[in-house]
ZAKEVEX-104251 format. One record per atom (N, C-alpha, C): z, x negated, y negated. Coordinates in steps of 0.2 Angstrom, whole numbers, plus 2048, in hexadecimal, padded with zeros to 3 digits. Atoms other than C-alpha are relative to their C-alpha. Layout:
# ZAKEVEX-104251
ZXY/...
//
This chain:
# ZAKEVEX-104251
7FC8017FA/5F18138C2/7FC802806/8067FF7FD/5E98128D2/804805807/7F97FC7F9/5F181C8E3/7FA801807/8027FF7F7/5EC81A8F7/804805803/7FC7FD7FB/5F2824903/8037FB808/7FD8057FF/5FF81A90E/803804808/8007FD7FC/60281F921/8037FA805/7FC8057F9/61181592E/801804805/8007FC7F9/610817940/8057FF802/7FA8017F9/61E81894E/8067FD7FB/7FA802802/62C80C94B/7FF7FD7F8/801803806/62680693B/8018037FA/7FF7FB804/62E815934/8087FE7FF/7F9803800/63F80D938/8037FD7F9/7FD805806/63F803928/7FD8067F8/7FF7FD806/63A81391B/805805800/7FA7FC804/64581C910/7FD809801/8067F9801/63982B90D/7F9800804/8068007FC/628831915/7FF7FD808/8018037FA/62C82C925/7FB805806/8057FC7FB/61E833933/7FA8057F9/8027FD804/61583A925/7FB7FB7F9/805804804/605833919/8028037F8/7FF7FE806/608832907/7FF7FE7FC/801805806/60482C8F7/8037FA7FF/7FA805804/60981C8EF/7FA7FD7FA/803802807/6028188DB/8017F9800/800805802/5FF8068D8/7FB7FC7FC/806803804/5F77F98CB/7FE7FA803/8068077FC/5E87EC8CE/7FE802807/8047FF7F7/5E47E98E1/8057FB804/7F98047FB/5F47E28E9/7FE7FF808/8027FE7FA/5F17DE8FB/804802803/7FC7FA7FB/5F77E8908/8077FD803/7F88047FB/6057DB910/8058037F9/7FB802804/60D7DA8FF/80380B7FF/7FF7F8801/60E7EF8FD/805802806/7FA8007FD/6167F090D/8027FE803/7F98047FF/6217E390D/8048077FA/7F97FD804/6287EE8FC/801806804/7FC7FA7FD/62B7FE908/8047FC807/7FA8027FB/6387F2912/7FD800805/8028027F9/62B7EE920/7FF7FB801/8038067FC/6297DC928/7FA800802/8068007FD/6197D792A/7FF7FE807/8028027FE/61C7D0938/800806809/7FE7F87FC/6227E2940/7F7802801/8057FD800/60F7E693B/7F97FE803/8098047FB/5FE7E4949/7FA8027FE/8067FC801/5F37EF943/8008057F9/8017FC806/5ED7F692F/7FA8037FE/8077FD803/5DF80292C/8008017FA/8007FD808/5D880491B/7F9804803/8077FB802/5CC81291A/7FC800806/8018037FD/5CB80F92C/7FD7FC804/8018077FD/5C67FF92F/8077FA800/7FB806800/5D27F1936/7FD7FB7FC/801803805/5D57E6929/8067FA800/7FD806801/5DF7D5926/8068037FA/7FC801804/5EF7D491C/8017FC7F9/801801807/5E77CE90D/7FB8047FF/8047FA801/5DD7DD90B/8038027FA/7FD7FE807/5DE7E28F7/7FF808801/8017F9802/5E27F48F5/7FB8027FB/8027FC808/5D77FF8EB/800807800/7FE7FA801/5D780F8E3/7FF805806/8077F97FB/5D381E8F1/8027FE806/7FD8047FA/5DA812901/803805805/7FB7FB7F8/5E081C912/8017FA802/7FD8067FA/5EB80E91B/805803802/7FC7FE7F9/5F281192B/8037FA801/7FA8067FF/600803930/802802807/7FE7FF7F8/602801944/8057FA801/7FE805801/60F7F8949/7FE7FA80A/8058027FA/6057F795C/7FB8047FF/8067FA800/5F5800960/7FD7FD808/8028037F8/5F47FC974/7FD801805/8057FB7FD/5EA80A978/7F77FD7FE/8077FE800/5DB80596F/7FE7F8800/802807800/5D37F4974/7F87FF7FB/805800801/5C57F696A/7FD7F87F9/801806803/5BC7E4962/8017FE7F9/802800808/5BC7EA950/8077FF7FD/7F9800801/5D17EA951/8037FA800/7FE807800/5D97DD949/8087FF801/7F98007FF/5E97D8950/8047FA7FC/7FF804807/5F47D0941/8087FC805/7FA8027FE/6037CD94E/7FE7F6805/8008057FC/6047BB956/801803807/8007FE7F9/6037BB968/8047FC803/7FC8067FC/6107B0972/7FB80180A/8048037FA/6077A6980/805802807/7FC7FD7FD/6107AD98F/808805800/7FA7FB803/6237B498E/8017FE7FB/7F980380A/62B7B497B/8047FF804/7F8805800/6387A8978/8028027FC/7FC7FE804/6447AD96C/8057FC7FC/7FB801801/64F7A895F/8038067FC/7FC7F8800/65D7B595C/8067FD7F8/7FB801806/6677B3948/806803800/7FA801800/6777B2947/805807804/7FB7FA800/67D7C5947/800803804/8007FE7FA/6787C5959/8017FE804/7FE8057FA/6807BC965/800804805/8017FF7F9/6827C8971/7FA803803/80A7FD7FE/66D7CE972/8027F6802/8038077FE/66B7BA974/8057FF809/7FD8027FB/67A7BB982/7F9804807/8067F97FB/66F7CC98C/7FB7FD801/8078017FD/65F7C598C/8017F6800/7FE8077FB/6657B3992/801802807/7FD7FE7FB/66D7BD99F/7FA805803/8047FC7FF/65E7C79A2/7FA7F9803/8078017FE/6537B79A4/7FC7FB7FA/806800807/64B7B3991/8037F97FA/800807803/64A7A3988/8048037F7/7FE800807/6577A7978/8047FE7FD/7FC804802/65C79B96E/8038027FA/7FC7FE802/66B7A0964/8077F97FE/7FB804802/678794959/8028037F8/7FF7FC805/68279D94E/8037FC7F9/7FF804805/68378E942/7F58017FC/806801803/67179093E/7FF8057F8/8007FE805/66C79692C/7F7802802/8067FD7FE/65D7A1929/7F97FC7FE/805805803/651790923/8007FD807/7FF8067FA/657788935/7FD806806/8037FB7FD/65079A93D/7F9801803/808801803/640799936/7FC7F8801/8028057FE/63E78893A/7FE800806/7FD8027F6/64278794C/7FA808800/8067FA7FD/63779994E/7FA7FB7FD/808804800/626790945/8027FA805/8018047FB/62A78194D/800800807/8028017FB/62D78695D/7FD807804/8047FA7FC/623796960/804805802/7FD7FC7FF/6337A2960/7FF8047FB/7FF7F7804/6347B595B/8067FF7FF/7F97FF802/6427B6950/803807800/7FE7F87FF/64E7C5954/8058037FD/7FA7FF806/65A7CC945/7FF8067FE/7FE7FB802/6607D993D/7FF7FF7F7/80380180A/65B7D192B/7FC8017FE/8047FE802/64D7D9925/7FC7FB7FC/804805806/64B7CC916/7FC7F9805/8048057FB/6487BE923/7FC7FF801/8077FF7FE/63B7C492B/7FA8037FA/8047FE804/6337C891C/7FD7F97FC/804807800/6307B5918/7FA7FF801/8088027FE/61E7AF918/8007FF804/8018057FC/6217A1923/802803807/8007FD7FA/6267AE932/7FB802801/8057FB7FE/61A7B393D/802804805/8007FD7FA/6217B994C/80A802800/7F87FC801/6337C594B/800806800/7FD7F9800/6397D494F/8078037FB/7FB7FC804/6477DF944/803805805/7FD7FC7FC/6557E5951/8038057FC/7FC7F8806/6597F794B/806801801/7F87FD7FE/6697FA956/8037FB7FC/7FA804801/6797F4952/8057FF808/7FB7FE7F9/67F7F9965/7FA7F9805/8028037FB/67B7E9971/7FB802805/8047FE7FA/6747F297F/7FC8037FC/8097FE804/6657FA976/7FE7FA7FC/804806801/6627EB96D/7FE7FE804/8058017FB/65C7E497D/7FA805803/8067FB800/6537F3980/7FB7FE7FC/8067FF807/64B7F2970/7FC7F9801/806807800/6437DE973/7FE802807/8038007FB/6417E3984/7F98047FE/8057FD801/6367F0980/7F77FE7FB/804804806/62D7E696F/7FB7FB804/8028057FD/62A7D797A/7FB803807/8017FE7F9/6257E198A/8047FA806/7FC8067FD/6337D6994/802803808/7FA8007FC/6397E19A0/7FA7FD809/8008087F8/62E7D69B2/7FF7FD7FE/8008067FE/6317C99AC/8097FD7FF/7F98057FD/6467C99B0/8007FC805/7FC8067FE/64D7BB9B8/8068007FF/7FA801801/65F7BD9BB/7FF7FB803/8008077FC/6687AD9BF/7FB7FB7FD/805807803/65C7A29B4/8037FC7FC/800803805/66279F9A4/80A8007FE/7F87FE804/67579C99D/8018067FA/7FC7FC806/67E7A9994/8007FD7FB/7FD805807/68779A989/7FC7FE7FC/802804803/67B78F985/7F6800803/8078007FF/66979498B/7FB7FA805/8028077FC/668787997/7FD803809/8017FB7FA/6617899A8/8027FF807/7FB8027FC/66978D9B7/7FA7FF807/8028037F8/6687839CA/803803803/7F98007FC/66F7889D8/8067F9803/7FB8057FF/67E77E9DE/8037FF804/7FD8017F8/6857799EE/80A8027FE/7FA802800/69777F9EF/8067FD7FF/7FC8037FE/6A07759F6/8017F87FA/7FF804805/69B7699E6/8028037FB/7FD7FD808/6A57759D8/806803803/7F97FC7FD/6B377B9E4/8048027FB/7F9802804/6C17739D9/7FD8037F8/8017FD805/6B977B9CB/802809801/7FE7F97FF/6BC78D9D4/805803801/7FC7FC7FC/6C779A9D5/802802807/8007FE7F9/6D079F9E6/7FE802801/8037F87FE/6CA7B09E7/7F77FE7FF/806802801/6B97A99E1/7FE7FC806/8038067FC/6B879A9EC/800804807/8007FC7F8/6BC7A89FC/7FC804800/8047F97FF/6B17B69F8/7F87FF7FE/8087FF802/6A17AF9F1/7FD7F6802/8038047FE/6957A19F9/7F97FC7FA/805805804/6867A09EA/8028007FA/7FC802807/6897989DB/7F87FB7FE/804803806/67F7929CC/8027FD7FC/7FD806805/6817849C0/7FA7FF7FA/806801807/6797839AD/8007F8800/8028097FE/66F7729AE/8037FE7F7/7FD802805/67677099C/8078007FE/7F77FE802/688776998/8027FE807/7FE8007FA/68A7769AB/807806800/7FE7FA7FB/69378A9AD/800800804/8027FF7FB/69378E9BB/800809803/8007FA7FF/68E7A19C1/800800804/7FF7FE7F9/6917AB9D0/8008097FE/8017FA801/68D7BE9D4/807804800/7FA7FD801/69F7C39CD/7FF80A800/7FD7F7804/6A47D69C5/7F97FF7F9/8047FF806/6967CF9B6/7F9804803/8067FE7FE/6897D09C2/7FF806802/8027F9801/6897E39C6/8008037F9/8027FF808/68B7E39B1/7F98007FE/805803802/67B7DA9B2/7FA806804/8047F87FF/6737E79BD/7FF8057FF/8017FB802/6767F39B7/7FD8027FC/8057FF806/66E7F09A6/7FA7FF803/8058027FB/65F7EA9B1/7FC806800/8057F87FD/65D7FB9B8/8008037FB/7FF7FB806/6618039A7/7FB7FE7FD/806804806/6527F899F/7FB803804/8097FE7FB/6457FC9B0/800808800/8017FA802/64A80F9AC/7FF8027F9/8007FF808/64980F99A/7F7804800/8067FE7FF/63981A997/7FA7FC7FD/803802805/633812989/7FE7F5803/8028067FE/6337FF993/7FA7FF802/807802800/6257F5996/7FE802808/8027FF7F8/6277F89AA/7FD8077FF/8017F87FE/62680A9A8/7F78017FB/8047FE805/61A80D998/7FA7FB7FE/807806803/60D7FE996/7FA804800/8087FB802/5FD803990/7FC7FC7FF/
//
């Protein structure tokens, strides 16, 4: 029997039972490599950017052997050094997102925030997987199994269950928060919004609407139409609750 010593940093303690913040033994036979070890303590690879063995950055098909220190980062943003290998996909400007079923209202927030997330609550988790490889989306769920898939490369594991920190949480993941855009994308249907002349949606408005507010928006696909109602101080608010958050990218980038 062979035993390394086994070491999870930051958030990537969210997904152990036992030894959390703390290095510990693990007994194992042959020379397993290091993805397949922690994947079995319930981590996704794709949560993981950075693995030292015996400290050297090392690939995730790195075979354990007897005597092994591995450290498990799930950033490391402090140290740019050339010898560090980053095991995460990089999305080529903003991440796009697709959001699994059991979040519809993360896909409604970061719509409403601004953020490319495509959300159909008919989809099955082969049609998730698909649509993220094919078109270059972080997939964002609360399913562990999922994203434990090979064929995933790029997804995050929303911890909360309370909507409003789930937006925190991809805000922060992603580094999202300059790049909101209220008023861009549809809540419904992720479509993106024009402005709209007035006078051309009257008959679709309320009185009290059509006498108190002048700017209006229209989704270039479902055709909504928004206006800076009672949602849009909703929408604010979060806004400020996200550019105050300590832990967000506006505040904390490193």
């Amino acid at each position: 029997m062979n035993t390394a010593k086994f070491r999870f940093h930051d958030e990537l303690n969210d997904f152990l039972k036992s030894h959390r913040k703390n290095s510990f033994d693990f007994n194992f036979e042959g020379n397993p490599s290091v993805k397949d070890i922690i994947e079995s303590f319930g981590i996704p690879h794709v949560e993981v950017e950075v693995i030292f063995a015996n400290n050297i950055s090392v690939l995730f098909d790195y075979n354990l052997k007897n005597g092994d220190d591995i450290s498990v980062y799930p950033s490391l943003k402090k140290n740019n050094s050339p010898d560090i290998i980053r095991l995460k996909e990089i999305s080529n400007g903003v991440p796009i997102f697709i959001v699994d079923i059991q979040l519809g209202k993360l896909a409604r927030y970061l719509r409403m925030l601004g953020f490319d997330a495509l959300y159909d609550n008919k989809y099955d988790s082969k049609d998730i997987i698909n649509i993220s490889i094919g078109h270059d989306r972080t997939i964002l769920t609360r399913n562990v199994f999922l994203l434990k898939n090979s064929s995933v490369t790029k997804g995050y594991w929303i911890r909360s269950q309370d909507p409003h920190q789930q937006v925190l949480q991809v805000m922060r993941f992603s580094e999202l928060t300059p790049h909101i855009k209220l008023f861009y994308r549809c809540m419904e249907c992720n479509g993106i919004l024009k402005n709209v002349d007035k006078e051309l949606i009257k008959d679709r408005l309320l009185p009290n609407t059509l006498k108190y507010f002048d700017e209006f928006h229209m989704c270039s696909d479902c055709r909504n139409i928004y206006w800076k109602g009672s949602h849009f101080k909703k929408m604010d608010s979060l806004v400020e609750k996200i550019k105050h958050d300590p832990e967000s990218s506006l505040t904390s980038k490193v």
